[in-house]
C-alpha positions as CSV (number, residue, x, y, z in Angstrom):
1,X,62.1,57.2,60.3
2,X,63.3,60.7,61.5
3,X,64.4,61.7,65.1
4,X,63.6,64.7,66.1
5,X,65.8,66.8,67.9
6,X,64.7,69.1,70.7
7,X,65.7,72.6,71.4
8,X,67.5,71.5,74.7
9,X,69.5,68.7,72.4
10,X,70.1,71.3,69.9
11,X,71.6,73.8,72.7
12,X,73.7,71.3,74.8
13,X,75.2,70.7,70.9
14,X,75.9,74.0,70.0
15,X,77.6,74.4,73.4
16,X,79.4,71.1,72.8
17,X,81.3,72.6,69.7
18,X,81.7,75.9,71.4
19,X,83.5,74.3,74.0
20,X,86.0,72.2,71.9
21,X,86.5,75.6,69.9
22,X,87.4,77.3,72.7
23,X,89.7,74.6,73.7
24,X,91.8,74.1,70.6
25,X,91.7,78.3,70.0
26,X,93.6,78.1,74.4
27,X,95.6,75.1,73.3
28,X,96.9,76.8,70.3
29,X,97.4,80.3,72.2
30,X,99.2,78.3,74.8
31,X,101.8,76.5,72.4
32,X,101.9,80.6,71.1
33,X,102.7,81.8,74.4
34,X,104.8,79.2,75.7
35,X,107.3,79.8,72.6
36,X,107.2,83.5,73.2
37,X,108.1,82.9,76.5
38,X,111.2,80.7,76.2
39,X,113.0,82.9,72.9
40,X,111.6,86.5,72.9
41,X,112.5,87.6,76.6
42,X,115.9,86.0,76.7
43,X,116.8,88.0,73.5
44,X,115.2,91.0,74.9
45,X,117.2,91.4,78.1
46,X,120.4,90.2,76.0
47,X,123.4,88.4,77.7
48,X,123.8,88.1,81.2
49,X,127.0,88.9,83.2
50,X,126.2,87.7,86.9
51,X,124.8,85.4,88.6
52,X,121.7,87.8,89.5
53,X,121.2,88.5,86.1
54,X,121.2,84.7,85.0
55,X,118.2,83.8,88.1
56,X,116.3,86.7,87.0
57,X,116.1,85.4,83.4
58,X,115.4,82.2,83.9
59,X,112.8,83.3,86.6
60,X,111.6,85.8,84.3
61,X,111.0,83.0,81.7
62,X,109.8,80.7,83.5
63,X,106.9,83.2,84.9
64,X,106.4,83.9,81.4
65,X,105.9,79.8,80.7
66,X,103.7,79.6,83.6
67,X,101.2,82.4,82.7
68,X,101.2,81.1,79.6
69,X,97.7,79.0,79.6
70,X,96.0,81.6,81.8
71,X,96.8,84.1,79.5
72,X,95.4,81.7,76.4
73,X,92.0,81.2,78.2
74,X,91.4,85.4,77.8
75,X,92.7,85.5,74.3
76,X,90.7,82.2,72.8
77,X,87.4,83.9,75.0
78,X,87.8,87.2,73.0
79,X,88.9,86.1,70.0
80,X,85.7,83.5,69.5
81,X,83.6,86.2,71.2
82,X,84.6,88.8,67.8
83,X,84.0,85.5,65.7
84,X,81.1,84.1,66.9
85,X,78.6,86.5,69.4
86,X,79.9,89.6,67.9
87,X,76.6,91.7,66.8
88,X,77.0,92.3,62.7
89,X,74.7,95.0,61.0
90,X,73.8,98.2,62.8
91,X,72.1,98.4,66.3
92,X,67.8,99.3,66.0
93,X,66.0,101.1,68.6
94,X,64.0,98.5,70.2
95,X,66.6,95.6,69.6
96,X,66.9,93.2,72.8
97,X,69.5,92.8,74.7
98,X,72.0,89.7,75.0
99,X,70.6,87.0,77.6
100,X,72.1,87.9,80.9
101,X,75.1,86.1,81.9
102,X,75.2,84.5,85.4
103,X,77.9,83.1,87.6
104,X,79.0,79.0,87.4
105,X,80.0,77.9,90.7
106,X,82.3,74.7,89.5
107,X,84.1,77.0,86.8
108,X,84.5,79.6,89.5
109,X,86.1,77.4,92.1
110,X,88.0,75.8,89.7
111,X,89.7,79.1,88.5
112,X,90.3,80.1,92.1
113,X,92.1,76.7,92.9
114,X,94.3,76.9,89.9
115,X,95.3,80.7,90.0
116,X,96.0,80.6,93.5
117,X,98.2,77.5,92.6
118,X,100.1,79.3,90.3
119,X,100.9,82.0,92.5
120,X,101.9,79.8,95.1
121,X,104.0,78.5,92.9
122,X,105.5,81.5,91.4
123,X,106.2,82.7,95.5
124,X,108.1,79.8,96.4
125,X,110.1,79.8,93.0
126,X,111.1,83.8,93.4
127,X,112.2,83.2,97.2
128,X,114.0,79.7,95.9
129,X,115.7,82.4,93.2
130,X,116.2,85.1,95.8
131,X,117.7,82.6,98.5
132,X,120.2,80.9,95.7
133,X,121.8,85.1,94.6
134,X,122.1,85.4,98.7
135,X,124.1,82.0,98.7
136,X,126.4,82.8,95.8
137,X,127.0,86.0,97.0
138,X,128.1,84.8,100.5
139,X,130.0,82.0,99.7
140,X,133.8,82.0,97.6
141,X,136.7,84.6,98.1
142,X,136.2,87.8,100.0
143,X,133.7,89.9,99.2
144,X,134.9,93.0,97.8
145,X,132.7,96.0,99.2
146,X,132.2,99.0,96.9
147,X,130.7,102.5,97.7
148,X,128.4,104.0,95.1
149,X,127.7,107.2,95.8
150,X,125.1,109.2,93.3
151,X,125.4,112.7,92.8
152,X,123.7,115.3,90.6
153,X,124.9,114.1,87.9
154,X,127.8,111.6,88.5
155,X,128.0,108.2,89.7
156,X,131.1,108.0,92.1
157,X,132.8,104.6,93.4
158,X,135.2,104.2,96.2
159,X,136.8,100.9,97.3
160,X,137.8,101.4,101.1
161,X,140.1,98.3,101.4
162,X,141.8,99.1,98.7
163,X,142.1,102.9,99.5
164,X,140.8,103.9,95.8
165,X,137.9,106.3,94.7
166,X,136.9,106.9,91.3
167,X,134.4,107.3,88.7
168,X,135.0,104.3,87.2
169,X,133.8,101.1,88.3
170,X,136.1,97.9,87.7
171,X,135.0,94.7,88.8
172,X,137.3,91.3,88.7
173,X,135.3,88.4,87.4
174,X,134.0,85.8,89.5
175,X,134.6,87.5,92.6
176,X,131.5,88.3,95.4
177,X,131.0,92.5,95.2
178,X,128.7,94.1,97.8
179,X,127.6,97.1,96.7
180,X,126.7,100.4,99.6
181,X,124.5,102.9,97.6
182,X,123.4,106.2,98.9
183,X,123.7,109.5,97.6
184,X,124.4,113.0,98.3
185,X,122.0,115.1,97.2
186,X,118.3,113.9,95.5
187,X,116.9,110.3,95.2
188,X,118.8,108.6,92.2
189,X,118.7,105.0,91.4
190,X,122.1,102.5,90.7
191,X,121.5,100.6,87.6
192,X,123.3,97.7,86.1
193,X,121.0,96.1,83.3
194,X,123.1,93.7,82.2
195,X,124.0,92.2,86.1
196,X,120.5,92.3,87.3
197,X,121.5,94.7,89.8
198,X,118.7,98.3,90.5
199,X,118.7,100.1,93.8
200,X,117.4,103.0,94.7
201,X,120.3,105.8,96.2
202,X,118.6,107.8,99.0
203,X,120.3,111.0,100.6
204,X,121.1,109.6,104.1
205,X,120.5,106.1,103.5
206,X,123.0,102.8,102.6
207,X,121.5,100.1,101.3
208,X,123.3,97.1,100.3
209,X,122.9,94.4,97.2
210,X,125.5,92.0,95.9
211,X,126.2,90.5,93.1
212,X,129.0,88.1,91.4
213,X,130.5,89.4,87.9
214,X,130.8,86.0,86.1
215,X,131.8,87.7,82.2
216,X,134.0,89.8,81.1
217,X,133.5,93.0,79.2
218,X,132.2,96.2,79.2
219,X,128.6,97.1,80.7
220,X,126.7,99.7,81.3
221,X,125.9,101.5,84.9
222,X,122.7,104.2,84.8
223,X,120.4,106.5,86.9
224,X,116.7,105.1,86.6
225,X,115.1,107.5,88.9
226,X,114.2,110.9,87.9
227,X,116.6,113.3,89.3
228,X,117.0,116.4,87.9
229,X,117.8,118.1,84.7
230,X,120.9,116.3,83.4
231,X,119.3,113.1,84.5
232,X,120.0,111.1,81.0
233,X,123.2,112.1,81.2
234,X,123.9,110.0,84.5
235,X,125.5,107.2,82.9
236,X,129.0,105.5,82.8
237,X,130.5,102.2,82.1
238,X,131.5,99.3,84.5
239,X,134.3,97.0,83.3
240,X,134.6,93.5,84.3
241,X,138.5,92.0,84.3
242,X,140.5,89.7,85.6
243,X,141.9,89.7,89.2
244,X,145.3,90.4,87.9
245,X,143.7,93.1,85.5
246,X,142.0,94.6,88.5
247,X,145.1,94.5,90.7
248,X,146.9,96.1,88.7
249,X,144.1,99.1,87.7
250,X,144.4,99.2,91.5
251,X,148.0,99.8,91.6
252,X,147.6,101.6,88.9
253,X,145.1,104.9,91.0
254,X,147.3,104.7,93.7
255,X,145.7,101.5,96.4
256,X,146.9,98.3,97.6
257,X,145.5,95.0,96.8
């Protein structure tokens, strides 16, 4: 004896297996997204040297991690919709339209609750990151406060407790520096890529940001605001070494210690 199957059973079936394709398409996205997440961005931004530069990696990551399974919810909904309810063969005058889609209130809520979760989250772990750079900065030896002046198309750096200026920047390692930007001329931007460290250098204005070297070697400081003709050329190096290295390049343009 046959059962017959109604259209409703037929539909709440077909909607059955759509579902659980659209869940293993977001689960496998997700396990995609998540391993992009923790190797592709670390190698992209390469190795740190400061403490700013190791928050905003591992913030960067894990903001990466965390949009993750939003992320795989839009790519398994378009990549079943080109599989499965894309049209095939060509479109006919007279051909009906798709049935109209309408809202779902439960889905709706449910994706409001959860993306204003995540972002909640996301705050409090950026002012957590922000809050621990601000500590390490303050705390340890003496800060040591640099200049930075910008200057069609030079960077310049003077160190006023130490009686140097220069246009080289030396840094000792593990040591607090407090960087005062400004410029003379247009709007130019102080960039270290490799210490986390970008702030904008605005004729008439100081602003501060800090930063602890914690590796030695040679990185690189550019101009990433537009500012005039020679603009790419704005670029120099900044050299982290050792206190008695720096102490002695000190020395060495005519300061004190």
């Amino acid at each position: 004896m046959s059962v017959e199957t109604t259209p409703a059973d037929r539909q709440g079936r077909s909607r059955s297996e759509e579902l659980k394709t659209l869940t293993i398409l977001w689960a496998i996205f997700t396990v995609l997204g998540v391993i992009f997440a923790l190797i592709v961005p670390h190698h992209l931004m390469g190795p740190s040297a400061s403490n700013t530069m190791t928050e905003v990696e591992r913030t960067f990551t894990m903001f990466s991690v965390a949009s993750a399974p939003v992320a795989a919810v839009v790519w398994a909904l378009a990549v079943y919709s080109l599989m499965r309810w894309r049209r095939r063969g060509a479109w006919k005058e007279g051909d009906p339209d798709g049935p109209p889609l309408r809202g779902h209130g439960m889905t709706s809520g449910i994706w409001i609750f959860l993306s204003s979760a995540l972002c909640l989250f996301l705050l409090i772990w950026g002012l957590a990151a922000l809050s621990k750079v601000d500590s390490a900065a303050a705390s340890g030896a003496t800060p040591l406060e640099i200049d930075v002046t910008g200057q069609q198309w030079v960077w310049t750096f003077s160190y006023p407790s130490q009686g140097v200026e220069s246009d080289q920047l030396v840094l000792p390692v593990n040591r607090p520096v407090v960087f005062k930007v400004t410029s003379d001329d247009v709007i130019h931007s102080f960039w270290l890529p490799e210490m986390g460290i970008k702030v904008d250098a605005n004729p008439g204005v100081t602003t501060s940001t800090s930063t602890v070297p914690d590796r030695l070697g040679l990185y690189h400081v550019r101009c990433a605001e537009l500012c005039g003709l020679l603009h790419a050329d704005m670029e120099t190096n900044a050299r982290v070494v050792t206190s008695d290295d720096f102490d002695t390049w000190i020395a060495g343009q005519g300061g004190h210690a």
